[in-house]
N, C-alpha and C positions, 0 to 999 in steps of 0.2 A: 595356539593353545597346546599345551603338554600334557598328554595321557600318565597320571600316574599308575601304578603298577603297587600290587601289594604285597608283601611275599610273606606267609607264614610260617615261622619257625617253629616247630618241633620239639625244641627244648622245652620249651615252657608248658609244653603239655601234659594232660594223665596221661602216661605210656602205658598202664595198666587197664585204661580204657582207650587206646588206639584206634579202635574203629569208627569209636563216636566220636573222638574228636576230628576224623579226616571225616565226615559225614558236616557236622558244625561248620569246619575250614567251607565245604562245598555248600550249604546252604548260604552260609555270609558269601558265597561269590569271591572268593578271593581267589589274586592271579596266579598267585604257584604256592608249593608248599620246599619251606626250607629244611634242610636236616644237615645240621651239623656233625661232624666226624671228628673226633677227637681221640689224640694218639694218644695222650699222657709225654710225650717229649717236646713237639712244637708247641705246645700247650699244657700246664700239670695236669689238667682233668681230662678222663677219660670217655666218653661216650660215644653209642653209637657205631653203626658199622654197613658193610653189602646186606645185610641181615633187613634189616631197619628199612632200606629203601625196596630191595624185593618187596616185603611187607605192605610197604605204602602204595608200591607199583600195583601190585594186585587189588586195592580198596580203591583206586581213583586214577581218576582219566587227566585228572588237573596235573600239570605240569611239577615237577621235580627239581628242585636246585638242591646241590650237592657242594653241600660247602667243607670243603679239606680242609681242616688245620691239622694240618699231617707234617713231619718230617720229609718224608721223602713221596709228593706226591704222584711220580711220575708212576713208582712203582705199582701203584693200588688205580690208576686210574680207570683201564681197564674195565676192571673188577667192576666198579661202579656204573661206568656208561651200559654194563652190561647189565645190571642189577636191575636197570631202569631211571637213570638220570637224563634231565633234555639239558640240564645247566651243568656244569662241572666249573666249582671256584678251586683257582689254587693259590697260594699265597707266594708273592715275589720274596718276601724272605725264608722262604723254606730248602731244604739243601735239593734242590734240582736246577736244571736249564729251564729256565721258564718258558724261552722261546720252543725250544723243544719239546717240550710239555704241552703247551700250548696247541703246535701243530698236530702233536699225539690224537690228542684229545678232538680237535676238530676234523684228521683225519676215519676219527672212529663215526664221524657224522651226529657228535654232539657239541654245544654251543659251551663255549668257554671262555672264565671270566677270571678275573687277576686282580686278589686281593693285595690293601697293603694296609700295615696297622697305624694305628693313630701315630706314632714317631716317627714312620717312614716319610719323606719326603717324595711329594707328589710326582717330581721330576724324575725322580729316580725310575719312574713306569712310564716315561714320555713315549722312549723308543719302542715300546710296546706294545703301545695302543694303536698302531695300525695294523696287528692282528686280533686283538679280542676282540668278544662280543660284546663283554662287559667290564668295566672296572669298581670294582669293589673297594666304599673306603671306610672303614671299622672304624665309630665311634664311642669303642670300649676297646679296653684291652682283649685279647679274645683269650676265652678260657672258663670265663665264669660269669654264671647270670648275675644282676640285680646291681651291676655298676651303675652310676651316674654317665649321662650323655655328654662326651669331652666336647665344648664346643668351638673348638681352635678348629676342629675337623672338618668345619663348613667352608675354612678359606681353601681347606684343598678341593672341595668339592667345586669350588668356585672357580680355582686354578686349571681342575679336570677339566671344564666345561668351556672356559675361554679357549682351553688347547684345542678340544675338538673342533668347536667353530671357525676357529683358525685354520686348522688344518683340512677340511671339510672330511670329518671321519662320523663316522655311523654309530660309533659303540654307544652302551647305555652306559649312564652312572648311577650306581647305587649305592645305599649306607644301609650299615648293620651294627646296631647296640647302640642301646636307651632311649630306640624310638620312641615316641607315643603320641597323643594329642596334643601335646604343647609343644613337643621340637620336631614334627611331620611338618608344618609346617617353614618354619624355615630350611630345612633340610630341600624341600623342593625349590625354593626362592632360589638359593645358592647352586639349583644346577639339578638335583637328583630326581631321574625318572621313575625310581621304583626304590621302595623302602623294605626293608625285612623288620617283622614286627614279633614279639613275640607275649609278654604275657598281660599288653594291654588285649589283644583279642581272646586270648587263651582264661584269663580270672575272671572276667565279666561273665555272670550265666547267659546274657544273650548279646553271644559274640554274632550276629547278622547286624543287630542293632551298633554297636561298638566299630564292628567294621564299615559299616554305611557313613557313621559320623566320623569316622579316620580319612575313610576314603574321601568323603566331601570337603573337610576340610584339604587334605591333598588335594584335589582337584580346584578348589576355591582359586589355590595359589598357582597351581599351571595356568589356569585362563588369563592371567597374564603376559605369559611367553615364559 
């Protein structure tokens, strides 16, 4: 049986009411909260920043994933692990040494994860993944909410997950963009331990209720292996 994992993204939120909704995130029990970083260069849109996760660090004891779609992640990572992040993504197409990064990141004594976007081919992060903690596979373009869930991105999930077992490696697989109740579940069939969700738990008034029935259905589909 596979423990699903659920991560809360951020974007989808009232940032105007921040507090209540990182209180919401902790009554639905959910496993971390996501926050997206956005340059305006590796991505048009801009959001977010150290600001934002200070912020969140100081409202909640639930875990932090810091997801970079950043140009130059190596440069700001720092700043973030220090901000209060326990996850740090960075994206294999962004102008850095990933390998390097990577180790940055992990020697600060935070856990690191290596996205790649729907085009990227899975192969291209093979050599990689015997140092992250996690591999990140974006089923949206990243940059902009309320895209449709690309579903070619399940056979990389699929591909992720044959490699590890092959190779007896540890990391997690996640996906991020167009989760919901209808592609959570195939999304774990295909391999993925932890999903990033955003504004099916965030638009519902009772996101404990909405999370409960995301997460069962996620878990319906791990108790199969």
């Amino acid at each position: 049986m596979r423990t699903v994992r659920l991560a809360a993204s951020l974007l989808a939120a009232d940032l105007g009411n921040l507090e209540q909704e990182v209180k919401r995130l902790e009554e639905a029990k959910v496993d971390a909260v996501h926050i997206d970083v956005m340059d305006g260069h590796f991505v048009p849109y801009f959001a977010l920043g150290t600001e934002m996760v200070q912020t969140v660090r100081k409202m909640t004891r639930l875990p932090i994933e810091v997801h970079l779609m950043i140009q130059q992640p190596d440069r700001y990572a720092r700043a973030f692990v220090e901000a209060g992040a326990d996850l740090l993504i960075v994206h294999l197409e962004a102008y850095h040494d990933p390998r390097r990064t990577i180790a940055l990141v992990q020697e600060m004594g935070c856990r690191c994860s290596l996205a790649i976007n729907p085009m990227t081919l899975v192969e291209k992060a093979y050599s990689l993944l015997t140092t992250v903690d996690q591999l990140l596979c974006m089923s949206v373009n990243p940059g902009f909410m309320g895209q449709p869930f690309i579903i070619e991105v399940l056979e990389k999930v699929r591909l992720a997950r044959t490699y590890r077992d092959k190779n007896h490696l540890q990391f997690d697989i996640a996906i991020e963009g167009g989760v919901s109740d209808e592609t959570v579940g195939p999304c774990v069939t295909a391999g993925a331990n932890q999903v990033v969700i955003g504004s099916p738990i965030f638009v519902p008034k009772d996101a404990v209720e909405t999370t409960k029935l995301l997460r069962a259905r996620a878990n319906e589909v791990g108790a199969g292996g």
